[in-house]
C-alpha positions in Angstrom: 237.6 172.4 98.7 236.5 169.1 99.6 232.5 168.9 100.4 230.2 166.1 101.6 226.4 166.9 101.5 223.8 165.7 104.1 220.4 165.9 104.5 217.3 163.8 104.3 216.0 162.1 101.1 214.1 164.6 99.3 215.7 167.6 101.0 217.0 168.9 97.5 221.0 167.8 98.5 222.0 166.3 95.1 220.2 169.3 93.3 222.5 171.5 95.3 225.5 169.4 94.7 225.9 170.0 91.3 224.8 173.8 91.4 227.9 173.5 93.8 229.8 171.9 91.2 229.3 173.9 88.5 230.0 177.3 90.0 233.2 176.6 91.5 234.6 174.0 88.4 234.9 171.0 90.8 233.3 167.6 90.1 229.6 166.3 91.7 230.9 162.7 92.5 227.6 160.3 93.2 228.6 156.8 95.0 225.6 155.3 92.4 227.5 157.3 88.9 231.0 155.8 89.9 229.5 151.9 90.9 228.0 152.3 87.2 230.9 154.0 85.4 232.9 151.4 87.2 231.0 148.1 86.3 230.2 149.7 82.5 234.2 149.5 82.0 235.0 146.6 83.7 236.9 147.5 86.4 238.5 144.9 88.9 237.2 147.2 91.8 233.7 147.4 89.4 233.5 143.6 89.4 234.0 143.0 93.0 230.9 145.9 93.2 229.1 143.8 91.0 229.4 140.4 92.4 227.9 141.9 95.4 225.2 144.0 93.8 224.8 141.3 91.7 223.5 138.9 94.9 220.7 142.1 95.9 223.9 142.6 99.1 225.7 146.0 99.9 228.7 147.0 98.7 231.4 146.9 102.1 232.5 150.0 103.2 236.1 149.0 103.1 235.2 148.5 98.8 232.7 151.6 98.6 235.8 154.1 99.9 238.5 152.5 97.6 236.4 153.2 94.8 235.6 156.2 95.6 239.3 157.3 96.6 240.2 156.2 93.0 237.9 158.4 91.4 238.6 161.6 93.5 242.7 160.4 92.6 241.7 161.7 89.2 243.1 165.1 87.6 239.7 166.7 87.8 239.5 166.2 91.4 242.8 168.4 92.2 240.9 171.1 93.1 238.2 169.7 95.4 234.8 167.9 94.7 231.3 167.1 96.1 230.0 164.5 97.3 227.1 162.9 97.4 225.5 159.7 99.0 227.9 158.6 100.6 229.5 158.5 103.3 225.9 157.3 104.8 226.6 156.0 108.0 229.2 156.6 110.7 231.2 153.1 110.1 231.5 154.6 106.0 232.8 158.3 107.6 235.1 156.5 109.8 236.6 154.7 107.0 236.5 157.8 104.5 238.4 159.8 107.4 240.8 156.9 107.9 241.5 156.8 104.0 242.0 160.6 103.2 244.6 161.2 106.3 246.5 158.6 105.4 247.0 160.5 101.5 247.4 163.6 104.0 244.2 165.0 103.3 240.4 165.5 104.7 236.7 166.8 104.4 236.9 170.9 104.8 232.9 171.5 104.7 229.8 168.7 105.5 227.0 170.6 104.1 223.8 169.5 105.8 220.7 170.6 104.0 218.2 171.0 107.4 213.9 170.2 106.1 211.8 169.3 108.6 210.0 165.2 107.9 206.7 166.9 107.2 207.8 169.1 104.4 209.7 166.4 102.8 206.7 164.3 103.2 204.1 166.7 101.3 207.1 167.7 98.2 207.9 163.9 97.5 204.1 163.7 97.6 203.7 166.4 95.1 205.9 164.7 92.6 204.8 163.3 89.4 206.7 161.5 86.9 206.4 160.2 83.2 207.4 156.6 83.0 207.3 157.0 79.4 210.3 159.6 79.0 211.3 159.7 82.6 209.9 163.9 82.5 209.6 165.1 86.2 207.3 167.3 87.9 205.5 168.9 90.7 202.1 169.8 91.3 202.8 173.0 92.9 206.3 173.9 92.0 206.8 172.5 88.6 203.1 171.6 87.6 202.5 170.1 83.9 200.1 172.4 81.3 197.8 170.2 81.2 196.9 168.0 85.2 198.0 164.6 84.8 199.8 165.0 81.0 203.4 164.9 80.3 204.0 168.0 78.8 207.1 165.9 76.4 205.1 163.2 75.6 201.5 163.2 76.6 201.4 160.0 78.3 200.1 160.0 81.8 201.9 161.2 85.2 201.8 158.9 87.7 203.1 158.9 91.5 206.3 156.6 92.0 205.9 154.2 95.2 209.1 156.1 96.0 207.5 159.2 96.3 204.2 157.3 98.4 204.0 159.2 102.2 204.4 155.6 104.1 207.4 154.9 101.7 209.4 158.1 102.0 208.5 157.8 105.6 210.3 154.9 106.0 212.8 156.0 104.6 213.1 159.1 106.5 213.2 156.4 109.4 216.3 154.9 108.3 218.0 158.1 107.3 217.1 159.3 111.5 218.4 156.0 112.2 221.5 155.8 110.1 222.6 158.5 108.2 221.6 161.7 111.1 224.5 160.6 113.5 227.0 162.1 110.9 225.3 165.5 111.8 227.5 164.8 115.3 229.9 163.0 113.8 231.2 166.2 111.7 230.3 168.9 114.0 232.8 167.3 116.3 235.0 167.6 114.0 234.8 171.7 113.1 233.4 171.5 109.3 229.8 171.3 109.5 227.5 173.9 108.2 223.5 173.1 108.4 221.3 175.7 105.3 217.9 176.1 106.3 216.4 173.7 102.9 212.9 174.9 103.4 213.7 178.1 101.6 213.3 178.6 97.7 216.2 176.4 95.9 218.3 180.1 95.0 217.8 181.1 98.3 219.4 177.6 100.0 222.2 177.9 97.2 222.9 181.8 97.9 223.4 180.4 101.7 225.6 177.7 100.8 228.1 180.0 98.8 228.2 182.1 101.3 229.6 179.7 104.2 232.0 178.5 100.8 233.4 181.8 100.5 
C-alpha cells in the first residue's frame, strides 16, 4: 500500500501520515527526515543534497526522487509506505511516476486532506510555541494551563512568523499555485481520495481507514 498525502500547509497531513503509519506497520517517509538522515551519514546522494542546500538552492527533482527511491528500496518499505512532502509539484509526480514504473511499481492511494484557506488561516493563527523546549500548543485546541506559559518549562509562548496570517497566506498561495494541480494530476489517474480535514483529527483518520480498507 503505497500512499502520498496532499493538502495544504496546516491541514493536519503529516499528523495523519504517521497515524497512517502506525496502524497499518508501514513507514511515514518525510522528504526533510531522509535529506537529514542522508547528509548526517555521509551519503554520496546526501552530499550532492548538500552542496545544493548548502548554496540556499533546491534540491533537482531528478536528485530528490533517487533519494527517495533508495529509501523506499529498504526492507521496511516491502509492504507499502507514506509519504509526505513530496512529490510537491507536477514536474516531481511526473518523475516519481516515471521512476516507480520502471521498478514495476506505482502510487495506489493520493490522500488529499480538503480545509478550506480560512480555517487554516485562524488554526496556524492559534498556534503557540515554546522556543525554549520546542513545546507546542493551541489556544483553543491544545491551550497551556496557564495563557502564555509553557506548561514544560515556564518560559513564554510566542507566535512563530510561520504561523503569522500574511505568512501562511502566502504560503497557501504557493501551495494553489504549485502543489493543487496534483489534485488533477492523480484523479486522472484513478487513486485519489479527498477526507473532509475540517472535522476533529479521529474523525478525518476514521475516514481515511475507511477508503484504506
Amino acid at each position: 500500500m503505497k500512499i502520498i498525502m496532499l493538502g495544504a500547509p496546516g491541514a493536519g497531513k503529516g499528523t495523519q501520515a504517521k497515524m497512517i503509519a502506525e496502524k497499518y506497520s508501514i513507514p511515514h517517509v518525510s522528504t526533510g527526515d531522509i535529506f537529514r538522515a542522508n547528509i548526517k551519514n555521509g551519503t554520496q546522494l546526501g552530499m550532492e543534497a548538500k552542496q545544493y542546500m548548502d548554496q540556499g538552492l533546491l534540491v533537482p527533482d531528478e536528485l530528490t526522487v533517487k533519494i527517495l527511491l533508495d529509501r523506499v528500496a529498504n526492507e521496511d518499505c516491502k509492504n507499502g509506505y507514506v509519504l509526505d512532502g513530496f512529490p510537491r509539484t507536477i514536474p516531481q509526480a511526473e518523475v516519481l511516476d516515471k521512476a516507480l514504473s520502471e521498478l514495476g511499481d506505482q502510487i495506489d492511494y493520493a490522500i488529499n486532506v480538503d480545509v478550506p484557506d480560512e480555517n487554516i488561516v485562524k488554526r496556524m493563527g492559534g498556534r503557540r510555541a515554546c522556543l525554549s523546549c520546542g513545546a507546542t500548543y493551541h489556544i483553543e485546541h491544545v491551550p497551556p494551563k496557564s495563557e502564555g506559559i509553557c506548561d514544560s518549562c515556564g518560559q513564554e509562548l510566542v507566535l512563530r512568523d510561520d504561523d503569522k496570517p500574511e505568512t501562511v497566506q502566502n504560503r497557501l498561495n504557493v501551495y494553489h499555485e504549485q502543489t493543487q494541480p496534483l489534485i488533477e494530476f492523480y484523479s486522472a489517474k484513478g487513486v485519489l481520495k479527498t477526507v473532509d480535514g475540517t472535522m476533529d483529527m479521529k474523525e478525518v483518520f476514521e475516514a481515511i481507514v475507511t477508503i484504506l480498507s
